[in-house]
PLY file of the C-alpha trace (Angstrom):
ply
format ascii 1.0
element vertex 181
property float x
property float y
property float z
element edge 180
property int vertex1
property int vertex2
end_header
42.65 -22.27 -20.21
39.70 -21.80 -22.31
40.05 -18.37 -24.36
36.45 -16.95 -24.05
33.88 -18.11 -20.70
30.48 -17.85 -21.37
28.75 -15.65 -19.11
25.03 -16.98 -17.84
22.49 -17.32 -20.39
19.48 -15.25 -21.32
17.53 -18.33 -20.21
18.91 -18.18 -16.70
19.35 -14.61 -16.33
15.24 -14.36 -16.93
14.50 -17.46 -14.80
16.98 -15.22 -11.62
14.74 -12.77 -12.53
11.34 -14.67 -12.21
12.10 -16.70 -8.81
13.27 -13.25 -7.10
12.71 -13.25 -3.22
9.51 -12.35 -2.64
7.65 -14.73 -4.28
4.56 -12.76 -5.53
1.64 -15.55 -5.23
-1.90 -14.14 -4.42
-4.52 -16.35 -3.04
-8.14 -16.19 -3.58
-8.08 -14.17 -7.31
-9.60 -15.56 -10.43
-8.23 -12.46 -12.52
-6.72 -9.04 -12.77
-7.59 -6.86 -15.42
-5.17 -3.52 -15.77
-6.36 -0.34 -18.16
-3.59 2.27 -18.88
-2.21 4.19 -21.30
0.32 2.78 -23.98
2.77 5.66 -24.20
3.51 8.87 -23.03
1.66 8.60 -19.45
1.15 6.55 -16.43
4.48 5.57 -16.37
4.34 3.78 -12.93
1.75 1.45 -14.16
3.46 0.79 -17.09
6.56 0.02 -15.27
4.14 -2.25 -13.07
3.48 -4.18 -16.60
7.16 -4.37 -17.42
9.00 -5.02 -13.98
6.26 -7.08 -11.84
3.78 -8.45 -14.07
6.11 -11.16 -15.31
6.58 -12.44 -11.91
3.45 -12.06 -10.30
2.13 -14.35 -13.85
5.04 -17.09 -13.20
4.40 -17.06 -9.37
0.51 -17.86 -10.57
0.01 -19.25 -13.76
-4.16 -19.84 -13.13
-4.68 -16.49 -12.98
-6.08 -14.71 -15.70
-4.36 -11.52 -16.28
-5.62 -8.74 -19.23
-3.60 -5.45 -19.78
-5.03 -2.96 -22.16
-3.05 -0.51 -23.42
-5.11 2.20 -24.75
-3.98 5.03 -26.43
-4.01 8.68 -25.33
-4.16 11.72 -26.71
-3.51 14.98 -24.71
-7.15 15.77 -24.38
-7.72 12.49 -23.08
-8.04 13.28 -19.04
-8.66 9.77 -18.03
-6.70 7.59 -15.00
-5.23 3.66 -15.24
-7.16 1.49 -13.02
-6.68 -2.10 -12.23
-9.55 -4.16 -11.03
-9.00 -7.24 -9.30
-11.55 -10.55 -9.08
-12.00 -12.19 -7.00
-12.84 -16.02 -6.78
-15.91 -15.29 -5.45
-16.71 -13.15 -7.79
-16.39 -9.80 -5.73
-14.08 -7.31 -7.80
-12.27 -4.42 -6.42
-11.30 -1.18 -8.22
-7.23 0.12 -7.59
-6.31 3.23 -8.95
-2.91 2.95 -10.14
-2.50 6.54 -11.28
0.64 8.66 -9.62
2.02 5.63 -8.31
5.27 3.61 -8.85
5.38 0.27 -10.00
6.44 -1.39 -6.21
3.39 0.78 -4.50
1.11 -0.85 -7.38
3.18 -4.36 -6.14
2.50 -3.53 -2.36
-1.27 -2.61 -2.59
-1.98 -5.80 -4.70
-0.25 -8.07 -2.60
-1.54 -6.35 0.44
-4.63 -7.08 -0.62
-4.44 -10.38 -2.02
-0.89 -11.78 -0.37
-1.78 -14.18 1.74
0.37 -15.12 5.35
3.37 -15.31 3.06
3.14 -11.93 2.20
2.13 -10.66 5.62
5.01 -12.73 7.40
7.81 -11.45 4.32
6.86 -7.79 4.87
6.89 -7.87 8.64
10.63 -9.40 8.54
11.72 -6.96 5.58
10.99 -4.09 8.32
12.03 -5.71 11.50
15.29 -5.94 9.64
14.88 -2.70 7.94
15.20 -3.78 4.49
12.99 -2.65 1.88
9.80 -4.56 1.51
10.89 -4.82 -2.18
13.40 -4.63 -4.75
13.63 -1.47 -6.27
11.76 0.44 -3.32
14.75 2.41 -1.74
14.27 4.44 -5.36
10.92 5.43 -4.39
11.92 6.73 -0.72
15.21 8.39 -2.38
12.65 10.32 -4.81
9.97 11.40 -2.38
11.97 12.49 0.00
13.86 14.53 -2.57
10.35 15.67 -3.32
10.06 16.80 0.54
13.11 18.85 0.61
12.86 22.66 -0.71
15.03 23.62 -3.05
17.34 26.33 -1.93
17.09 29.11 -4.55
21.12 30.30 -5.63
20.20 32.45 -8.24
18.88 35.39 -5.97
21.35 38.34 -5.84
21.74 38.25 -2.35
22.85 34.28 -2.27
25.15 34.79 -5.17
27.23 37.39 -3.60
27.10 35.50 -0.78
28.45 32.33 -2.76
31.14 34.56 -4.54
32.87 35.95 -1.35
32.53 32.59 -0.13
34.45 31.09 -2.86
37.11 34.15 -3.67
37.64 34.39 0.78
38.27 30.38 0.50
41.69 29.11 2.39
41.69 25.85 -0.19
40.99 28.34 -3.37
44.44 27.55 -5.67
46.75 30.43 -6.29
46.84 31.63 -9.82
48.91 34.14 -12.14
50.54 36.41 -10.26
49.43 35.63 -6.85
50.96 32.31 -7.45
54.58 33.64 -7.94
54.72 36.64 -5.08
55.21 35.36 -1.61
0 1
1 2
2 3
3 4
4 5
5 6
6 7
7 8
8 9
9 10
10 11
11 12
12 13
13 14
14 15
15 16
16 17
17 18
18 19
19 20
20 21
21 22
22 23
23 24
24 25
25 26
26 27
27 28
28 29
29 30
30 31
31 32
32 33
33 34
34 35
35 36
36 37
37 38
38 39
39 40
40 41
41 42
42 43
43 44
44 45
45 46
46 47
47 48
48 49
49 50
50 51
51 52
52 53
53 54
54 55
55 56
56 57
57 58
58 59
59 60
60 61
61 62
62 63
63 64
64 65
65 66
66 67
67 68
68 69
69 70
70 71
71 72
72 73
73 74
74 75
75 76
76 77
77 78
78 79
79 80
80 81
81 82
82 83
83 84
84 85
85 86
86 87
87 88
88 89
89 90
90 91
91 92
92 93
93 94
94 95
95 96
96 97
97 98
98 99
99 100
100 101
101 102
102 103
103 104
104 105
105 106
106 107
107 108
108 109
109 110
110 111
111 112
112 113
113 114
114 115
115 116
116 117
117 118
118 119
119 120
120 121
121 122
122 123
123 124
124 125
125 126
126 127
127 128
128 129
129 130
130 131
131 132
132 133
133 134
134 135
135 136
136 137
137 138
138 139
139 140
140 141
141 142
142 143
143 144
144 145
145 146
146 147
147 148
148 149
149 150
150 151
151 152
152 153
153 154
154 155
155 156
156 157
157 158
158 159
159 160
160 161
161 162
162 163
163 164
164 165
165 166
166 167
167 168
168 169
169 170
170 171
171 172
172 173
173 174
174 175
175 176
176 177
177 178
178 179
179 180
């Protein structure tokens, strides 16, 4: 028995990566050209850049993709933007601002897809799946978003939350209390 097994290489893990189900191919786009900033803001389009980019350029090496990271200051009050040609020469303006990376992924494909797209995302929610990986994230964090906070620190809920806890049947026994019958 060998002593150490290899686990899969960086080569394979990236080309997993890459080939993931959906296939992102877009029909009908000479080029996409992204603006945003290069740190501290727009985070979902910079996750866009990171996560989907990669396999959206794989899934269609003829397209001409430029990203420019610009950088901004905190007076700065301007918003990423992709803008998307297409082959015949018609471009379209997406603003990517507020936005996570698989709602940037689902408006591009949307709009440039294809059937493929159409027919993937119409089986992902007759089997109630999400649409993408990494999507269940973005429902998790809206709909904490939706829910109001309960405020504890009010006096009225605390005392309410102490005589709750000190009245509890499972509350452990301690010191004395613990001894006497």
């Amino acid at each position: 028995m060998p002593r150490f097994i290899p686990g899969p290489s960086r080569l394979s893990v990236i080309l997993k990566e890459l080939n993931e189900e959906p296939r992102l191919s877009l029909t009908g786009l000479r080029g996409i050209s992204l603006k945003l900033a290069a740190k501290n803001d727009h985070f979902g389009a910079r996750h866009f850049v990171k996560e989907e980019l990669g396999r959206i350029r794989y899934a269609n090496p003829q397209l001409n993709v430029e990203v420019n990271k610009v950088p901004k200051s905190l007076q700065d009050n301007w918003t990423p933007e992709m803008v998307v040609e297409f082959e015949d020469g018609a471009k379209t303006t997406i603003d990517i601002s507020n936005k996570w990376s698989t709602s940037i992924t689902k408006e591009l494909m949307d709009l440039a897809g294809g059937n493929v797209w159409k027919e993937h995302k119409a089986a992902a929610q007759a089997a109630g799946l999400p649409i993408l990986p990494g999507e269940e994230k973005e429902r998790l964090a809206a709909a904490k978003k939706r829910t109001p906070k309960l405020s504890t620190r009010n006096p009225e809920n605390l005392e309410a939350m102490v005589e709750n806890m000190l009245s509890s049947p499972e509350r452990p026994k301690t010191g004395a209390a613990a001894i006497l019958p």
